[in-house]
N, C-alpha and C positions, 0 to 999 in steps of 0.2 A: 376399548376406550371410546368416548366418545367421538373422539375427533379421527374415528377410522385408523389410527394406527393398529398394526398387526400387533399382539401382543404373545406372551406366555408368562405364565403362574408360579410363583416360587412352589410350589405343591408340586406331588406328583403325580400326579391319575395316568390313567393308561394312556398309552402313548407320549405320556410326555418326555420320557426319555427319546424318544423318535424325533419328538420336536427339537428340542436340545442340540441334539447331533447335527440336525438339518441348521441351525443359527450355526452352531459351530463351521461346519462347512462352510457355510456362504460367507462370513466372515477370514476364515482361510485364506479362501484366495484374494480376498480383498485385505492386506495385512500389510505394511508398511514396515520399513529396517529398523528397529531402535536401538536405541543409544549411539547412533550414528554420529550427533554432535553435542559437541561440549561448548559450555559459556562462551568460549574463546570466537568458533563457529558463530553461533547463533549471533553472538554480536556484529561479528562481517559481514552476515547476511540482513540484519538489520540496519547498516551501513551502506550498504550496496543495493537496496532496494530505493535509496536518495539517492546516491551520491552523485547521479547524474545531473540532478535539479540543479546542480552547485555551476558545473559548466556551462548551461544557458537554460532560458524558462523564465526563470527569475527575475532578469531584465524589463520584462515586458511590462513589470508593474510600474513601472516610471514612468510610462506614457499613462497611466491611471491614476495615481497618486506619487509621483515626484519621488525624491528622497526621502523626504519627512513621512509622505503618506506611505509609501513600501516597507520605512523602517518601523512605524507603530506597529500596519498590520505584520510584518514578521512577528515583531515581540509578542504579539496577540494572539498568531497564530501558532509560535515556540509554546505558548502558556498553554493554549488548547492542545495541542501535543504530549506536551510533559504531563498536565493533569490527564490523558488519556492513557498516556504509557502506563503511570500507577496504578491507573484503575485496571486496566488488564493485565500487570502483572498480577494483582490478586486474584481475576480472574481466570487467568491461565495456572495459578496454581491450585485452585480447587479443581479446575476442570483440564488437565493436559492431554489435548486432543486436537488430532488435526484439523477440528472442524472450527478452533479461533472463536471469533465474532459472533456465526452461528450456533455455537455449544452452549455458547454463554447467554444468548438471546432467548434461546429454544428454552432454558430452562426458567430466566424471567418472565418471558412474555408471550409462550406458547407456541406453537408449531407456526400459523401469521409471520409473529415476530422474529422467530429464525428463519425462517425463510427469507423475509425480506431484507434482515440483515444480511444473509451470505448471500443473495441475489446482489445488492449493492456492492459485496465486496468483488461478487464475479466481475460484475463490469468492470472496475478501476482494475483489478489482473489480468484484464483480457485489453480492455484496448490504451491501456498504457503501453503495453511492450508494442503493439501493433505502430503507435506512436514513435516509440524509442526507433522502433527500426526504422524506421523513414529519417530517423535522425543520423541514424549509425551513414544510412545511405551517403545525405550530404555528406558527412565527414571525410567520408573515402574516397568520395567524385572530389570533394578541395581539397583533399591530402594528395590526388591523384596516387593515391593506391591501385597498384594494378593495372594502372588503364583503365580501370572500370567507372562508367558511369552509374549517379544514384538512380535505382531502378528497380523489377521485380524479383531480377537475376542477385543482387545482392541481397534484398529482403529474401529472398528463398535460401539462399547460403547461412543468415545468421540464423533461422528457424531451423536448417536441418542441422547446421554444426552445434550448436548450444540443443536442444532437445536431444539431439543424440548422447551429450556428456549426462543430461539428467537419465536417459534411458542406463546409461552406462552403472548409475546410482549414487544416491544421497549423499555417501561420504565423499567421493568425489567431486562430487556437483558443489558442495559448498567447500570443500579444500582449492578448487580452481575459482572458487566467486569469493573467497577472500585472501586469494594472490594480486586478481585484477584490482579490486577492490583497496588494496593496498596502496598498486602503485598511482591509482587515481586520487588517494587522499593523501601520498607523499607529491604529489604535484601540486596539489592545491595548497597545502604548504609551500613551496619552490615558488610557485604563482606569487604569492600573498609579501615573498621577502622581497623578489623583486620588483611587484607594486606599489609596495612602500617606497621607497628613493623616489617616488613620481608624485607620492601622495600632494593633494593642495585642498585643503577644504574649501577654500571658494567655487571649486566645482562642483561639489557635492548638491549647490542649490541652481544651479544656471538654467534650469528648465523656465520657457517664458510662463508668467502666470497670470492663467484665465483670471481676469477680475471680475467676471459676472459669478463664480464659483463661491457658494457661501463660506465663511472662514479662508479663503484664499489669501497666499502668502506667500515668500520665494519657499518656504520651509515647507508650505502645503497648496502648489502650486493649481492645484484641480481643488481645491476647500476641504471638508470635513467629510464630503463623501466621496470624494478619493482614497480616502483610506477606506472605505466599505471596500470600494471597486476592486482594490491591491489586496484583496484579501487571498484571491486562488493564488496569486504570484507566492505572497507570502508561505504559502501553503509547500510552495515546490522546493523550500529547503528541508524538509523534514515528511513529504508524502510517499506514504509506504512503511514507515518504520512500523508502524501499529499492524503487519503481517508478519511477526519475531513468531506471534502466537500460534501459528498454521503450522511453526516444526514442531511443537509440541511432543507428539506420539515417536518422535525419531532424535527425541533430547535425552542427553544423559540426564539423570538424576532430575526434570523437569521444575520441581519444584522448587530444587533451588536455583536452578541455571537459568531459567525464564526470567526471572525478574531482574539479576544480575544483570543478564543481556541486554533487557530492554532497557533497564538504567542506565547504564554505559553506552550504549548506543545512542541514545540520546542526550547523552551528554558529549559526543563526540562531533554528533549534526550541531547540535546550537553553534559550538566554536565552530563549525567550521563556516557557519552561513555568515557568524561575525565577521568575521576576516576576511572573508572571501565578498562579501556586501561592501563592505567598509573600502577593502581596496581595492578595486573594479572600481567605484565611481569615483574616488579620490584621485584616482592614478592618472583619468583621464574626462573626466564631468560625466554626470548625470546624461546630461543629451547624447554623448557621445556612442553613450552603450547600451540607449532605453530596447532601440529596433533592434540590435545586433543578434545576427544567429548565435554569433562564437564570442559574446561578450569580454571573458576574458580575455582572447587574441588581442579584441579591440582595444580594449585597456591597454595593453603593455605595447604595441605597437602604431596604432590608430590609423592612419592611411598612409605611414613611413612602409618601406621594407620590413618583410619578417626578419625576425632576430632570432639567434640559437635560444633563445628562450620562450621568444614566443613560439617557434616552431614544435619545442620539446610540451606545452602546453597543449598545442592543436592536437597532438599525438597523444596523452595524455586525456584530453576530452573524451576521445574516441574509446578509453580503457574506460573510461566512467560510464559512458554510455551503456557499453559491451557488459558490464557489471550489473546496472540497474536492468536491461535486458533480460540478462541470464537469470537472477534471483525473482523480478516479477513473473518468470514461466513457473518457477519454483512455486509461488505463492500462489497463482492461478491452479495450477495443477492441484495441490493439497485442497480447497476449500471447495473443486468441483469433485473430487475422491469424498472429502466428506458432505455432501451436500447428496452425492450419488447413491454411497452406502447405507444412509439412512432411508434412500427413497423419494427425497424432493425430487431429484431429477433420474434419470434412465436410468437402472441399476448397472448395467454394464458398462457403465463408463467409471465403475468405479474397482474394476478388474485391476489385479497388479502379474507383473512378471514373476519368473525368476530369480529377478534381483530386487525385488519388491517395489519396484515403481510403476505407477499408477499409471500404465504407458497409453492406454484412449485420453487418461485426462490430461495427457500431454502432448498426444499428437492430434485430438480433436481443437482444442482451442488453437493451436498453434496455427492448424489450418484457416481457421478463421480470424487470425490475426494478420497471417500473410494474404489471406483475400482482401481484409481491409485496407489492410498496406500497400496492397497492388493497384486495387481497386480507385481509393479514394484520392492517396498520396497529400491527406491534409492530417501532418500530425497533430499542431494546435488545436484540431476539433475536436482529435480523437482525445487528448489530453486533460478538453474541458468537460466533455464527456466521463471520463475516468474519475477528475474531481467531483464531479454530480455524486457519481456514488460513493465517494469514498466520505464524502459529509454526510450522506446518510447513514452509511454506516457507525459513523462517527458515534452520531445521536442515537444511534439506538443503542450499538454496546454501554455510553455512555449511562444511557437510563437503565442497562438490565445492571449495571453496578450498585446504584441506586435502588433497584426494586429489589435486587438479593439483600441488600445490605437492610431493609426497612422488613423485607417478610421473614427475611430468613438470617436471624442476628445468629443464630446458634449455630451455622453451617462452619463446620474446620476450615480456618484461613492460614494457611502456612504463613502466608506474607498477608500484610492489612496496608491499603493505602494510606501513606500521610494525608491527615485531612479528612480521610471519609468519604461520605457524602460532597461535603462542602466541593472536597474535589472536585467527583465526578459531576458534580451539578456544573462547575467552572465551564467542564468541556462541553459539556450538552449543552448550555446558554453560547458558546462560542462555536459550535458546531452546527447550530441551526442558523447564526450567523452569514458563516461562509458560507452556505445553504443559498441562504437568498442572495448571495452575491455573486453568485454561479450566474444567474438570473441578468447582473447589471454587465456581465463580462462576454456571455456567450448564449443569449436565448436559444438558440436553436441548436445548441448541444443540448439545452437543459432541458430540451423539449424529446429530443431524440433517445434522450435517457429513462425519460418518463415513460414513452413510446414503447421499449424494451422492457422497462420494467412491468406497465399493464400486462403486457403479452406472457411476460413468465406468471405474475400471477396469476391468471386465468390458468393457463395450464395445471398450476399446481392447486387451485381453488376447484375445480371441475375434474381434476384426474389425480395427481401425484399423492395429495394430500390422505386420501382415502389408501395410501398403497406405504402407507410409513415401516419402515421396518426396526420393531420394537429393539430388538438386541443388538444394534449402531449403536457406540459407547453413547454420546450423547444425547440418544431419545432415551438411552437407561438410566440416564442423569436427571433426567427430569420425569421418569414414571418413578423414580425413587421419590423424589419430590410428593409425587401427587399421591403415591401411595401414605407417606408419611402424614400429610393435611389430612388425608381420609382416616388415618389411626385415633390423629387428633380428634377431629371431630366425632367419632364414634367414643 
């Protein structure tokens, strides 16, 4: 092929049985458990990849855009979401494979284009958890867990206890990420009933407001571009769900359980950011919980004594945390196995066990989540950094929806988006959006992303790209593609 991928020929000339054999093998040992998880799975883990964001993150958009500005861009950022979930349920069920974002890219938009999609997704799986655990940290030093202070000793315990359960394997990994995951969204209910008895809508607007701010108001206390600003915050009740598609190749029945998952799962994040937004600020004003690490806590207690309630929340935060942890190693893991397999990146890193997990793609990133963690101990950078890619991402799955749907109307769609096009166009105008609002929140993560991402391109423009390996389900997905344009055309 042009673009240097390794190929072979549905024909058989000599040696091609040799060849065969040899894809066979290498594929072998790179092979993932299937039908590991069923709808029920897949939904916890697409639950548990947020449900951290619900505990604190969120907050921060009030000092950007107020009540009114954090609550537009939620609904704005719910709406970019939900239109993406659809669009990749249809795209996960043409294509169920671990490679997600990637598979589907690859085949719209060329080897460039998957690429830079599963590069985008690498970063958000790699230095969110790096994040998460600096968080998990705090929690344990003000739970006073242990005796232990937050530190590299704890960041090194939640990397080797949680990696070791995914070493252990798939079915388990997501049976223990939708126990925890459980009791963090039956707290956030507990949370929400006894935030209400507090509720007072006059606080929801008490933030002072900038009057030089164009459109400012108590309701949009920073103006009209505070809601741009509140856009990543908005983002952190529902960031992550759009990695349902990375179980793929280890789902029951994919085609129909993929999209199920992802529907349900996102219909479980919207309510839950309802309620949980609504009663955090009502319970105790807007100002009170903009800074707050542990937002919640602050709500239901404020600068009184902890209460049996608010304590069993603090404890509770920390099972959220532990949850969104454990399943973004999951996610990280699958999209650098498929990114591997096919040849973007090292081929051996895309080695499985045993028990069929990808254990370099799981103990290399890990490593370098925990150096960052060690390292930096700034999880909000790492965080706005994660957002950088995960809005590119965004926008590119967004448009290979789009560019399947306009070149390739005859492709088998088990499931068809509501909406279409119309849809996925929603999320790619809303996704290039938050894009540039990365930019008004955190220059120098967006810079630092950019930074990483030059670097892996080049790699893969100057070396990888030339080394593709044609029998990775997903490069076969799209030479089927190209063989099909070239029938036509002949």
């Amino acid at each position: 092929m042009a673009d240097g991928t390794e190929t072979r020929t549905a024909s058989s000339p000599p040696g091609e049985s040799g060849a065969a054999a040899e894809a066979d093998a290498y594929l072998e040992r790179r092979s993932l458990r299937r039908g590991s998880a069923g709808w029920l799975l897949l939904t916890g883990l697409g639950v548990a990849y947020v449900v951290s964001g619900d505990f604190s993150g969120w907050n921060l958009g009030l000092a950007e855009g107020g009540f009114g500005g954090l609550a537009i861009a939620t609904v704005l950022m719910g709406a970019m979401y939900a239109c993406l979930v659809f669009a990749l349920a249809e795209l996960s069920a043409i294509l169920p494979t671990a490679g997600g974002g990637y598979g589907f890219a690859r085949r719209a938009l060329g080897t460039w284009g998957g690429f830079l999609t599963g590069t985008a997704i690498l970063i958000e799986y790699i230095l969110a958890p790096a994040a998460i655990c600096i968080f998990i940290g705090d929690y344990v030093a003000s739970l006073g867990l242990f005796g232990l202070e937050s530190g590299w000793p704890v960041y090194l315990a939640c990397f080797v206890v949680f990696i070791g359960i995914h070493l252990w394997g798939v079915g388990e990994a997501l049976r223990f990420s939708l126990v925890v995951t459980a009791i963090a969204v039956a707290a956030l209910l507990v949370f929400a009933l006894g935030a209400i008895t507090e509720f007072d809508a006059g606080g929801l607007n008490d933030i002072p407001v900038d009057g030089g701010a164009l459109g400012s108001s108590s309701w949009l206390p920073f103006g009209l571009l505070g809601i741009w600003a509140a856009f990543p915050f908005g983002m952190w009740f529902f960031l992550g769900v759009e990695g349902v598609p990375l179980a793929a190749e280890e789902a029951k029945d994919p085609v129909r359980s993929m999209p199920r998952a992802l529907a349900i799962s996102m219909g479980v994040l919207a309510l839950l950011a309802l309620i949980t937004f609504l009663t955090a600020t009502g319970a105790r004003g807007s100002a009170a919980v903009q800074d707050a690490g542990n937002p919640l806590v602050v709500a239901l207690q404020g600068d009184g004594e902890p209460t049996a309630l608010s304590r069993f929340v603090n404890y509770a935060g920390l099972a959220g945390l532990v949850a969104s942890f454990f399943s973004l190693i999951y996610a990280g893991s699958r999209q650098l196995f498929a990114l591997s397999r096919a040849g973007y990146l090292p081929r051996f890193l895309s080695l499985t066990s045993g028990r069929k997990a990808p254990y370099l793609g799981l103990l290399i990133p890990g490593a370098i989540g925990f150096a960052l963690a060690a390292g930096s101990g700034n999880g909000g950078r790492m965080l706005n950094i994660a957002v950088f890619g995960a809005t590119i991402s965004y926008a590119l799955m967004a448009l290979s929806h789009i560019v399947l749907r306009r070149r390739e109307p005859e492709l088998p769609r088990p499931y068809r988006t509501p909406g279409g096009i119309a849809t996925s166009s929603v999320a790619l105008a809303l996704s290039l959006s938050a894009l540039v609002a990365t930019f008004l929140v955190d220059k120098e993560a967006a810079f630092i992303a950019l930074a990483v991402y030059a670097v892996a391109g080049a790699y893969f423009g100057f070396y990888s790209r030339h080394r593709l390996v044609a029998s990775a389900p997903e490069e076969e997905f799209a030479a089927l593609a190209a063989a099909e344009a070239e029938l036509e055309r002949d």
